[in-house]
C-alpha positions in Angstrom: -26.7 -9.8 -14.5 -24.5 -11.9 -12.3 -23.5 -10.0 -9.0 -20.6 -12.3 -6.4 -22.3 -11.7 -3.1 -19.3 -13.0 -1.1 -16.7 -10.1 -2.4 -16.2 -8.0 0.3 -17.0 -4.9 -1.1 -16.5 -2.7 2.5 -13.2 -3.2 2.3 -12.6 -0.7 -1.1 -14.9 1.6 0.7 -13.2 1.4 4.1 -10.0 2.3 1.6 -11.2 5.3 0.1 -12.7 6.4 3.5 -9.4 6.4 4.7 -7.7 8.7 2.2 -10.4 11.1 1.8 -12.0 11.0 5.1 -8.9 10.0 7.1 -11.3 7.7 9.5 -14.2 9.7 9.2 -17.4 9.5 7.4 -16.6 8.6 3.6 -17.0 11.9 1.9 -17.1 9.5 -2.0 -19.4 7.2 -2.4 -17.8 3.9 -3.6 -19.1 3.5 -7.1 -19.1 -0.4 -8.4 -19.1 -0.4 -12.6 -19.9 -3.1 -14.6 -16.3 -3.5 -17.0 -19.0 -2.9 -20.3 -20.3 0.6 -18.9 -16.8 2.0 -17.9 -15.2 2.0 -21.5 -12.7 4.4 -22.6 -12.9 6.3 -19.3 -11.1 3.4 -17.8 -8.1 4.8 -16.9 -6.5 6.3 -19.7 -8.4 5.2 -22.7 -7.5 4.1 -26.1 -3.4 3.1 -26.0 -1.3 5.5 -28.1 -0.3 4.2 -31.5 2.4 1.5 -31.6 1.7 0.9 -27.5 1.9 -2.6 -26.2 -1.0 -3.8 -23.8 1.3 -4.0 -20.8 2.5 -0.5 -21.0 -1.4 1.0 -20.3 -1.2 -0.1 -16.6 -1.3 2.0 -13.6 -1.7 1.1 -10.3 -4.3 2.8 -8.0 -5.2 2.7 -4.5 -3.9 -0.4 -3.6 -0.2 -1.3 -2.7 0.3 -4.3 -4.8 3.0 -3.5 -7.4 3.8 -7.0 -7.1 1.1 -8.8 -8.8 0.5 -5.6 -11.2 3.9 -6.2 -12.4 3.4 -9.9 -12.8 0.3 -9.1 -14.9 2.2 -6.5 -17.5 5.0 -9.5 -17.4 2.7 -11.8 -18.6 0.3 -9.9 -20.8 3.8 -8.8 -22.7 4.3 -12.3 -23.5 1.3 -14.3 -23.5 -1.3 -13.3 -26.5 -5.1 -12.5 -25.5 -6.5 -15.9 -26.3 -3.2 -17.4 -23.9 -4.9 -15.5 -21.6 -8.4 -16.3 -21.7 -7.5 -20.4 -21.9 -5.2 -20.0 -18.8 -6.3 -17.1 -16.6 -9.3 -15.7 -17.1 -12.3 -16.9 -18.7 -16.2 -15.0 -19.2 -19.4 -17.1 -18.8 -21.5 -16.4 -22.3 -24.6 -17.9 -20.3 -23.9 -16.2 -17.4 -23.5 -12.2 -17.8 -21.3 -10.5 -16.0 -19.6 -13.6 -14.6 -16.0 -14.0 -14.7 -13.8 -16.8 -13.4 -10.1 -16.8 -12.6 -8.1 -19.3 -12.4 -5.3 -18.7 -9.7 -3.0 -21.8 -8.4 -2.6 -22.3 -4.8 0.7 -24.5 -3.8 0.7 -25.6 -7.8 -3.0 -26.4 -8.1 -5.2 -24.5 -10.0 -8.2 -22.4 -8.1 -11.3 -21.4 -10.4 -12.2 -17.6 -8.6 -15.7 -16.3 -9.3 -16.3 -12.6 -9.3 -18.7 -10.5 -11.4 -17.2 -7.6 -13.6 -17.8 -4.6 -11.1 -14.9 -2.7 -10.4 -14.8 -0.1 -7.0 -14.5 3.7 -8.1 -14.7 6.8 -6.5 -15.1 10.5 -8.0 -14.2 8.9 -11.0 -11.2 7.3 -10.0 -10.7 3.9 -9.9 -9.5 2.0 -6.4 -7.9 -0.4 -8.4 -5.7 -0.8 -11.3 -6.7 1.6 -14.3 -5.9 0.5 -17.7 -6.4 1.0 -21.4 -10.7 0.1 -22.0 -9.3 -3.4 -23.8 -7.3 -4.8 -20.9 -10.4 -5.1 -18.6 -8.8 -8.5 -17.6 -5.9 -6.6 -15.8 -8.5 -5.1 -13.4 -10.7 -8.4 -13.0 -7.3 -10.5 -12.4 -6.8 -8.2 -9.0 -10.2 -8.7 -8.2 -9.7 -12.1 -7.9 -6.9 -11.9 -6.2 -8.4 -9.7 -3.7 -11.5 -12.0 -3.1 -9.4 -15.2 -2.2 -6.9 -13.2 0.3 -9.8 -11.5 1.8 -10.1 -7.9 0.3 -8.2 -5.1 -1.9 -6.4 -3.9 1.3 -4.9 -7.7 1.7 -2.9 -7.1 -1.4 -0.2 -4.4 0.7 2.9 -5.8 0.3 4.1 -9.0 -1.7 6.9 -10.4 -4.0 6.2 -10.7 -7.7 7.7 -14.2 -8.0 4.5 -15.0 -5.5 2.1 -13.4 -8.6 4.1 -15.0 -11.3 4.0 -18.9 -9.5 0.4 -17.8 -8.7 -0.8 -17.0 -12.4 1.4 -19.6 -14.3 1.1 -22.6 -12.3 4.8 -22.9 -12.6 7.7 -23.4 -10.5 10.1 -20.3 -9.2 11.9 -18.4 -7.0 13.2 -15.0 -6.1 17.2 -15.0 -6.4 20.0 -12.3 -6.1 21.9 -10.4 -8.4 25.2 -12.9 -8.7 28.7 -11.4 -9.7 29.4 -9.9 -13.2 27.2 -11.8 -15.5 23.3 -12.0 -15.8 23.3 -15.6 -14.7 21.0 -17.8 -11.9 20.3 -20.7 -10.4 17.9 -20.4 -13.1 19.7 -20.2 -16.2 20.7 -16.9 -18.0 18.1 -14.3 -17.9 18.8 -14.4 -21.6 18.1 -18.0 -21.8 15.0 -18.1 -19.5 13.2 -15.2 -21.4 14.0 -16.6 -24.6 14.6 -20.1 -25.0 12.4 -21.1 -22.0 10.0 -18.7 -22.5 9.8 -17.5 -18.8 8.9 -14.4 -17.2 11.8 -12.4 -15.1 11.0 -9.2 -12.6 12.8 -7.2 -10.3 12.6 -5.5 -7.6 15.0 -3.5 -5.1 14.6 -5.0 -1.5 14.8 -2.9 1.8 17.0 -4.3 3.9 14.8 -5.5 6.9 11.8 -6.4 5.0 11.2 -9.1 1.6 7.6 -8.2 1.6 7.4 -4.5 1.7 4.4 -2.6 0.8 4.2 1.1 0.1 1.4 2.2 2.9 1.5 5.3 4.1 2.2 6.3 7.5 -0.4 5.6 10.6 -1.0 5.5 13.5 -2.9 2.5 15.0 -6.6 4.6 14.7 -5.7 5.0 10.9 -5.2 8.8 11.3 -2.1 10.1 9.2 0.6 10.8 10.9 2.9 14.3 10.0 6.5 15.1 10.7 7.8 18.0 10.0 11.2 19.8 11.5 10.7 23.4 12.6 13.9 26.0 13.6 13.0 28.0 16.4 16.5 29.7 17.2 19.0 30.0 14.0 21.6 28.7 16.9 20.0 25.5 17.1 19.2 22.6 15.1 15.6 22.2 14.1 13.1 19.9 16.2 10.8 17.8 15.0 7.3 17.6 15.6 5.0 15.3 15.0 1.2 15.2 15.3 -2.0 14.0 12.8 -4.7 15.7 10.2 -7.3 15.6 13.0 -5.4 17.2 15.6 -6.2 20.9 16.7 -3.3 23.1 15.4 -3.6 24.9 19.0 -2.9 22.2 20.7 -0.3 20.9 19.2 1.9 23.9 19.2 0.7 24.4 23.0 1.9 20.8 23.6 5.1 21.5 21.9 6.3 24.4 23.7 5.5 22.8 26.9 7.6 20.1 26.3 10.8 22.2 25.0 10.1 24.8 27.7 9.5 27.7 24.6 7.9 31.4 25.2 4.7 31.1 25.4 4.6 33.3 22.4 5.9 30.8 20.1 2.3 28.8 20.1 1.4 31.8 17.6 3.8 31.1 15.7 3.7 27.9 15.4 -0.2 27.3 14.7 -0.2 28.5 10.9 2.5 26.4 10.6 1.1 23.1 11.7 -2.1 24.2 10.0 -0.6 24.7 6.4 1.1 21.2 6.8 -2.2 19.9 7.6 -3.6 21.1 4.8 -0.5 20.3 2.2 -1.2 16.2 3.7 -4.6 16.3 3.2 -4.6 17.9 -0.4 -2.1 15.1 -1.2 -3.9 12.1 0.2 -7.3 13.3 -1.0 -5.8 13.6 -4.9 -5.8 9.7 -6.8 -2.6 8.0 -5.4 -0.9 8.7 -9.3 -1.3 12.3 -9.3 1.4 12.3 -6.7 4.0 9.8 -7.9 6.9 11.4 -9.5 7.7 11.2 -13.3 11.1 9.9 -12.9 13.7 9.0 -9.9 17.2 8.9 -9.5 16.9 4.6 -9.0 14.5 2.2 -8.2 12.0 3.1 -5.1 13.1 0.6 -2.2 10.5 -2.6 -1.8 8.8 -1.5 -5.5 8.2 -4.1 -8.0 9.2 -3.5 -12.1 8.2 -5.9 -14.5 10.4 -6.7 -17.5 8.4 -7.0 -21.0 11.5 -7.9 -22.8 15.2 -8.7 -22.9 18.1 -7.8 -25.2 22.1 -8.8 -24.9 22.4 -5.1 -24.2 19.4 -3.9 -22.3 16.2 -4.4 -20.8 12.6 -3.1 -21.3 11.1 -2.4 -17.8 7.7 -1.3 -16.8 6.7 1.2 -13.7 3.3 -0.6 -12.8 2.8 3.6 -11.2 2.7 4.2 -15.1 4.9 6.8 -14.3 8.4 6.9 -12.6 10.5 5.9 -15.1 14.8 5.8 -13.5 16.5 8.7 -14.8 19.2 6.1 -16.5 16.1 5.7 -19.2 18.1 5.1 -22.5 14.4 4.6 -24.3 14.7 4.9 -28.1 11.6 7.1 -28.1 9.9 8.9 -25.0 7.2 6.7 -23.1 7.8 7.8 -19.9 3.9 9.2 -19.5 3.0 5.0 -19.6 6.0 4.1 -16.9 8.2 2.3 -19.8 11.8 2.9 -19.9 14.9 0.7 -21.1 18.2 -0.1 -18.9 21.2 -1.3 -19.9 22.3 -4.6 -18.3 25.1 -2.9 -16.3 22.7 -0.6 -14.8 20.5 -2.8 -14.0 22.8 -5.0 -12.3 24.4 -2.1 -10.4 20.5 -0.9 -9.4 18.4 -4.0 -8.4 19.4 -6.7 -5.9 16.7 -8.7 -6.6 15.2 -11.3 -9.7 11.9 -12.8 -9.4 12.1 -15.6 -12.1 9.4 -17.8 -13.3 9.9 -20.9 -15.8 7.6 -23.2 -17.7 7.3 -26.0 -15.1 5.1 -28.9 -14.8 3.9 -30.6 -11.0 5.7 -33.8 -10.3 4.5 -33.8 -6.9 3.3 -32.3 -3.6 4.3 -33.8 0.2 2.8 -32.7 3.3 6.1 -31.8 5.5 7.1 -30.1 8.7 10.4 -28.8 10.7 13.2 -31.6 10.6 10.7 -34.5 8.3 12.2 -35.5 5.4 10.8 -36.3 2.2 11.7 -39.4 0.4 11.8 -39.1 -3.4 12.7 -40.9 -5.9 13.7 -40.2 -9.9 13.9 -43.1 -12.5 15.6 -40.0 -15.4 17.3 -37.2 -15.2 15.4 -33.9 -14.6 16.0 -30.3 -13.8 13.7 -30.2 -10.6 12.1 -27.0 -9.3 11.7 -28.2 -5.4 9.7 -25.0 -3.7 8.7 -25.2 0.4 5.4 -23.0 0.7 4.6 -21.5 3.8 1.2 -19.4 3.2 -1.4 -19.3 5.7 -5.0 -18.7 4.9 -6.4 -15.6 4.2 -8.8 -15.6 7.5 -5.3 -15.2 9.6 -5.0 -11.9 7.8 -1.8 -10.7 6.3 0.2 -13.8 7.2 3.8 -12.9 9.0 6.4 -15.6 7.7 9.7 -17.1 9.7 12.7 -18.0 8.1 12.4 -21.4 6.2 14.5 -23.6 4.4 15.1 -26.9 3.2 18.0 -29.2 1.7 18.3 -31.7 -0.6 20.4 -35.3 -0.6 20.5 -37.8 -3.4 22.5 -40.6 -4.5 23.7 -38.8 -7.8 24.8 -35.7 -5.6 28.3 -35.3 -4.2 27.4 -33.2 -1.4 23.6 -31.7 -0.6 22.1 -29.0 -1.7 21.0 -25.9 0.7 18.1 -23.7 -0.8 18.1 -20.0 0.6 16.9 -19.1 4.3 14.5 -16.4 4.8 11.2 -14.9 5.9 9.0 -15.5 2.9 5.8 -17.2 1.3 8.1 -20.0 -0.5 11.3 -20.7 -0.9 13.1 -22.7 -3.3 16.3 -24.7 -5.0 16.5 -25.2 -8.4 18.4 -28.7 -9.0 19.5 -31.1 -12.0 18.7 -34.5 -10.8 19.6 -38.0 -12.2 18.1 -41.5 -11.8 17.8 -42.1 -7.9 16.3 -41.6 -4.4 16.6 -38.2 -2.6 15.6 -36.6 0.5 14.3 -33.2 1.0 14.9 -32.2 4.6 13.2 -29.1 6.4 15.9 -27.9 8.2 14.3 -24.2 9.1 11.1 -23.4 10.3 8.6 -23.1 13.1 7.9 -25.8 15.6 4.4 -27.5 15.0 4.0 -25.3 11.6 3.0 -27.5 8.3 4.4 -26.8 5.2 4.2 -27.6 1.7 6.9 -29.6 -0.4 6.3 -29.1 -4.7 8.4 -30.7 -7.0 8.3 -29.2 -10.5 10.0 -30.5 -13.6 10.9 -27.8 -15.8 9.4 -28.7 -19.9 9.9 -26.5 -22.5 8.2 -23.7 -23.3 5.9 -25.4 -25.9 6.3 -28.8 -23.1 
């Protein structure tokens, strides 16, 4: 049986030992399962009657509702053979080889892994999903072997996953005025007639690439606040300390520094104790166990993926398999699989974000930096895809983007074309262009930094 000695397998166990153990000595052993032994254990079993593949999905351990949303976006579209030929293929020779193709700056990247997946006390540190959709689980595996481990997946944009998977051309875009429509197309129009994949997301303010980690301090040890009235005359204080720390000492510490009777420290110990106790029940239970069954809107820097589109509403998927938005107006309950429907005024009114993804082909790839310009030239008109990527390799760790940008001047253009500026992997600028030469100028970006220029032609979706 095949076995990938270069996954690195302490990093699933350093992430269980962290929310059992809180730093300390794993308490669960780390199980690795071949995908034939786990079967219907694996994750929820056998999909209910009538349930599509993408709706038996729910993430685990690791904070990457981006590419888990790209995943149930595709497998809602793509049939199982689609996938095999394009993503993920099985070695009949080799058993228990698997290899994934992902594209890096629009090439494609064959991934070997085995088929052992990381669970602990019977719980999976990954993705779970129905015993059929083993891919799902093998797809973030290889994901997690090329950016250097399961905890290198915290935080992403699903537009990333999507332009990852596909091999085509995209870019992340805000909700524009009344209408469903982007630089894209109509969401209507790219789902359908281009047969491309659309997800969304609701970005914090300060922060593109938001994961959902907990809170730490910098030796890994959970950090606690809590508010506590002393006198009914004054506003509560707050107080913060870890798991590890001595209840005693704490509430010692505290009085010290708010100059309290020393007879408050009694009071005060069963109180940081229980709160101890109440975080480490929490973080010690599987991440889903704790994840509400519905909220009021969508949880800030969270990924949804959308299955499918209608003139009036839009099927979205919870990759938590759970936390369905209370404006659900499903016409039958699936909120135990984190499916729900929106209208398409809701979901304008709740998401400021699309992460859209067309059939696309590579024209061309250009070696650029901060204030070169690319020459190009077009002998027919084309709807061009032009993407600057800025990733970093996976030894750097998780890579810290600048704000980047780029524009575009042509012959056949009146005045030039701006893409968006910001702090992410890639940006890019859709753009009809007719028989000519261009420019593509890098007019943000980091001094000495290299970046990539693609050029995508959009086909259709047979093309």
């Amino acid at each position: 049986m095949y076995a990938d000695g270069d996954f690195p397998k302490r990093d699933a166990e350093d992430i269980v030992r962290r929310k059992l153990a809180h730093g300390g000595p794993c308490p669960s052993e780390v199980e690795w399962v071949r995908v034939g032994d786990v079967g219907c254990v694996f994750g929820r079993g056998p999909a209910p009657a009538g349930a599509q593949p993408p709706l038996v999905v729910r993430q685990g351990e690791v904070d990457d509702c981006w590419l888990l949303s790209a995943l149930a976006t595709v497998a809602a579209r793509w049939t199982e053979s689609e996938i095999q030929r394009k993503i993920v293929h099985q070695h009949a020779e080799t058993p228990g080889k698997v290899t994934v193709v992902i594209h890096r700056c629009g090439r494609p990247v064959p991934v070997e892994i085995d088929d052992s997946l990381p669970f602990y006390g019977g719980h999976s540190v990954g993705v779970t999903c129905g015993g059929g959709f083993w891919w799902v689980a093998l797809v973030e595996k290889a994901f997690a072997k090329v950016n250097g481990g399961y905890s290198k997946l915290s935080g992403g944009l699903e537009v990333d996953a999507l332009v990852d998977l596909t091999g085509w051309g995209g870019g992340m875009v805000g909700m524009r005025g009344e209408g469903m429509g982007t630089e894209f197309g109509g969401l209507e129009e790219i789902v359908g007639a281009k047969g491309g994949f659309v997800g969304l997301s609701c970005l914090k303010d300060t922060d593109a690439s938001v994961g959902e980690g907990g809170d730490a301090n910098p030796e890994g040890e959970q950090i606690i606040r809590a508010t506590v009235s002393i006198h009914s005359s004054r506003p509560p204080y707050a107080l913060t300390f870890t798991l590890r720390d001595c209840p005693r000492s704490v509430a010692a510490s505290f009085v010290a520094q708010h100059q309290l009777p020393i007879e408050t420290i009694d009071s005060l110990v069963p109180f940081v104790a229980s709160h101890q106790a109440a975080a480490s029940r929490h973080l010690s239970a599987p991440a889903w166990q704790s994840r509400p069954s519905t909220t009021k809107s969508p949880i800030p820097g969270h990924s949804y993926a959308v299955l499918s589109l209608s003139p009036s509403a839009a099927h979205l998927l919870n990759p938590w398999g759970t936390a369905t938005i209370d404006d659900d107006i499903s016409p039958s309950p699936s909120d135990a699989l984190g499916s729900f429907y929106l209208t398409l005024p809701s979901l304008r009114t709740m998401f400021n974000a699309l992460h859209i993804c067309v059939p696309s082909r590579l024209v061309s790839s250009h070696d650029t930096a901060l204030q070169h310009s690319t020459p190009l030239s077009f002998t027919e008109p084309a709807a061009c895809i032009f993407m600057l990527h800025a990733d970093l390799p996976p030894s750097t760790g998780k890579p810290v983007y600048h704000n980047i940008g780029f524009r575009v001047e042509g012959s056949s253009m009146t005045a030039p074309l701006s893409s968006p500026v910001c702090a992410l992997r890639q940006v890019s600028l859709p753009c009809d262009v007719g028989p000519g030469d261009y420019t593509v100028t890098v007019d943000q970006g980091a001094p000495g930094a290299r970046y990539k220029l693609l050029v995508y032609e959009q086909v259709t979706r047979d093309g």
